[in-house]
Backbone as CSV, one residue per row, in Angstrom:
resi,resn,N_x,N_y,N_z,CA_x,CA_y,CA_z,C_x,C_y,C_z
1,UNK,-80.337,176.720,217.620,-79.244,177.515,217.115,-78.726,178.483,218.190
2,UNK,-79.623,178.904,219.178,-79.277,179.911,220.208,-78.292,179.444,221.182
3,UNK,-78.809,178.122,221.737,-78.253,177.493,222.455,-76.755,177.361,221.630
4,UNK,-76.290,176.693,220.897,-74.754,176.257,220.315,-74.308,177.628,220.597
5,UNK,-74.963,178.791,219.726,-74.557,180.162,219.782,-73.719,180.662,221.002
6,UNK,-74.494,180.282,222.403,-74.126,180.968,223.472,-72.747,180.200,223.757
7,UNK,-72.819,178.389,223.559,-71.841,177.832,223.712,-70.363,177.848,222.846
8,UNK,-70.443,178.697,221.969,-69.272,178.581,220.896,-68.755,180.116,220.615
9,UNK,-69.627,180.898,221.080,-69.365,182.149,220.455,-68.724,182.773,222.398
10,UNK,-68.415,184.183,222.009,-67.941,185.016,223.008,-68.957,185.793,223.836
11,UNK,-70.259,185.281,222.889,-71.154,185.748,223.915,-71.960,186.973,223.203
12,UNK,-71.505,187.183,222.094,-72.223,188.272,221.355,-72.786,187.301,219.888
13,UNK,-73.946,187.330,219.553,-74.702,187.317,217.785,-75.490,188.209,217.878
14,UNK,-76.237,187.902,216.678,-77.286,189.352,216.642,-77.971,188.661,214.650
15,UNK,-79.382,188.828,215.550,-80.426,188.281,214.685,-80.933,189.683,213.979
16,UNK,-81.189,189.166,212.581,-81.920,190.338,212.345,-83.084,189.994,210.898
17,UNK,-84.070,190.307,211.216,-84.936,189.847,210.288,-85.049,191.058,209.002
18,UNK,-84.739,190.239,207.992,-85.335,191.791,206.672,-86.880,191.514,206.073
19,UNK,-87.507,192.058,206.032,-88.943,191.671,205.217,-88.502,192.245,203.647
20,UNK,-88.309,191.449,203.006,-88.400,191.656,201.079,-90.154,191.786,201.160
21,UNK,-90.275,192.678,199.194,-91.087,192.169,198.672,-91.611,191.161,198.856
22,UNK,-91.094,190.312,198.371,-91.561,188.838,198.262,-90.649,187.727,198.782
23,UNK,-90.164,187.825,200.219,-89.325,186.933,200.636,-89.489,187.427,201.792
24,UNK,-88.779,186.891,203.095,-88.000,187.421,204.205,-86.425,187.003,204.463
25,UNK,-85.302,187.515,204.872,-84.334,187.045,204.963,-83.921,187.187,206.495
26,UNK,-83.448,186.383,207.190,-83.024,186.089,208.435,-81.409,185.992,208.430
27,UNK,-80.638,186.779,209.283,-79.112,186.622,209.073,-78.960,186.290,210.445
28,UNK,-78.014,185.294,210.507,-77.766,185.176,212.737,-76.269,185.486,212.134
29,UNK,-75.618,185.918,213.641,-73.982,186.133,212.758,-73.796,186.492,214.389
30,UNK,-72.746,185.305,214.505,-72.038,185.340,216.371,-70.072,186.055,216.205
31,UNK,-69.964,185.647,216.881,-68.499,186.006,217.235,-67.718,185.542,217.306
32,UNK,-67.808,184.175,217.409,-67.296,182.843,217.628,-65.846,183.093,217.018
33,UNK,-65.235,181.685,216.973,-63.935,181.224,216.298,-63.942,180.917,214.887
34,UNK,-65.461,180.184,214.523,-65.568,180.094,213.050,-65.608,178.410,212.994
35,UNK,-65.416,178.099,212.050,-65.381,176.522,211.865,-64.882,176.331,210.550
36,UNK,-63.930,175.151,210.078,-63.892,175.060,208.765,-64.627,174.814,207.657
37,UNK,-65.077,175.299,206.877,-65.971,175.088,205.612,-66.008,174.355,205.082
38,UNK,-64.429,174.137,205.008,-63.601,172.790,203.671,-64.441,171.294,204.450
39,UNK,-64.062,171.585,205.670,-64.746,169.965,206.176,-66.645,169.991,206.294
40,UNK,-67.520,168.580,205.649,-68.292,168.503,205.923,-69.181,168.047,207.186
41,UNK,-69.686,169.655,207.262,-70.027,169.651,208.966,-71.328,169.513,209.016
42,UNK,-71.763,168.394,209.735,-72.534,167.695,209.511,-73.246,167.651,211.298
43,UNK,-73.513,168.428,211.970,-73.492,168.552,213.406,-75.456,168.351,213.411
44,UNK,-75.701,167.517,214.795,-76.980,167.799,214.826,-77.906,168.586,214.429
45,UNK,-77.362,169.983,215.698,-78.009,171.459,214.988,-78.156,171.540,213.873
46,UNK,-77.052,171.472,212.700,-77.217,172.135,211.542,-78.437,171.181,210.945
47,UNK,-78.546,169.910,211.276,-79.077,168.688,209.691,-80.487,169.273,210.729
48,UNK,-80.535,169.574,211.868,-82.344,170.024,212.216,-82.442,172.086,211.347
49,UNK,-81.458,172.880,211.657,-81.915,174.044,210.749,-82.256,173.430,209.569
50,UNK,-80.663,172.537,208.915,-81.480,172.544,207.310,-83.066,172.093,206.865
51,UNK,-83.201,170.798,207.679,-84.515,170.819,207.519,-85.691,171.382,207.506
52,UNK,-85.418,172.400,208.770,-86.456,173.448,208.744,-86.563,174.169,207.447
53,UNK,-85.528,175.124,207.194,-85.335,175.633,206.380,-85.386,175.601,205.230
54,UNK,-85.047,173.822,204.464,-85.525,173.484,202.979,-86.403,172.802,203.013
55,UNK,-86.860,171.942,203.923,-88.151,171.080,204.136,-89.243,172.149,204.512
56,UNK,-89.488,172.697,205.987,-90.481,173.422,205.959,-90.676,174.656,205.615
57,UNK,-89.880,175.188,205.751,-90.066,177.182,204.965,-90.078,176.961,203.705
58,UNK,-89.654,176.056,203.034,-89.131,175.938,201.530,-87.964,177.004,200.839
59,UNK,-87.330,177.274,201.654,-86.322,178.211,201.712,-84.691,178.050,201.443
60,UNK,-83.775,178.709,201.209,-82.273,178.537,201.060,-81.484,179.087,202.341
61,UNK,-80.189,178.409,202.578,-79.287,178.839,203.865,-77.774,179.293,202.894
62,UNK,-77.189,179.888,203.149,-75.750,180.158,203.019,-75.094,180.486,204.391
63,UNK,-73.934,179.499,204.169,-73.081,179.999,205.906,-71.912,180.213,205.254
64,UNK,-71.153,181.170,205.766,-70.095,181.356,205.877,-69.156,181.792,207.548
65,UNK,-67.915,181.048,207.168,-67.543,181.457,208.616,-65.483,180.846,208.465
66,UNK,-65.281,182.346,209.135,-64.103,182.660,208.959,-63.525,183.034,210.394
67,UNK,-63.553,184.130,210.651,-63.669,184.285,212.098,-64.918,184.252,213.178
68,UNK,-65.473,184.508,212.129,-67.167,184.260,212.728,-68.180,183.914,212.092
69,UNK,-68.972,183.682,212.694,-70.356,182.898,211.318,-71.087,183.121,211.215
70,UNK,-71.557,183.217,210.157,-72.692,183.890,209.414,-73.514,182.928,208.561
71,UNK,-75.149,183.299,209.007,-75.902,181.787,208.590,-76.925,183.743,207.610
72,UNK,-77.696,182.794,206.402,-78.289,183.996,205.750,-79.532,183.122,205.157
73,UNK,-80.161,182.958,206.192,-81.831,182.556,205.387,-83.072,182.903,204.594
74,UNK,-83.450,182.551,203.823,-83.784,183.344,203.074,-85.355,182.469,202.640
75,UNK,-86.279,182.957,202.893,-87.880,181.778,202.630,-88.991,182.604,202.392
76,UNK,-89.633,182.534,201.680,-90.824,182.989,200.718,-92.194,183.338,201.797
77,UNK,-93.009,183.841,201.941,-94.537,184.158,202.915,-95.069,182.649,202.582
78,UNK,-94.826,181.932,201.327,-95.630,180.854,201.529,-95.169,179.931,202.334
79,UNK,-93.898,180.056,202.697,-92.574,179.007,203.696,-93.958,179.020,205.202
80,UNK,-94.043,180.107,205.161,-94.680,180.570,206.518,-95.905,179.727,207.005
């Protein structure tokens, strides 16, 4: 994800981990141009995060991206 990051964005994201109760949530959010939503984007990177993310953390993703993008992960201590 870092790698695309550096290549698409302006050169600025910013990771930030939250520890919940009973979760952790991970937000990456670059600077980029954005990408369309409407189309199904289906890019290497993403089908290896999702996997991580619902296969091994056992966890949920939401992206949004307009002028810039915003990925919001979200996976349980047992993901871990």
């Amino acid at each position: 994800m870092p790698t695309n990051m550096l290549l698409m964005t302006k050169g600025e994201f910013l990771f930030h981990l939250k520890e919940k109760s009973d979760h952790f949530e991970l937000i990456i959010e670059d600077n980029g141009k954005g990408f369309d939503m409407g189309k199904n984007v289906q890019t290497l990177g993403l089908k290896i995060v999702r996997t991580l993310v619902y296969g091994q953390l056992g966890g949920e993703m939401r992206m949004q991206s307009r002028e810039k993008t915003k990925y919001t992960i979200r996976f349980t201590r047992g993901g871990l």
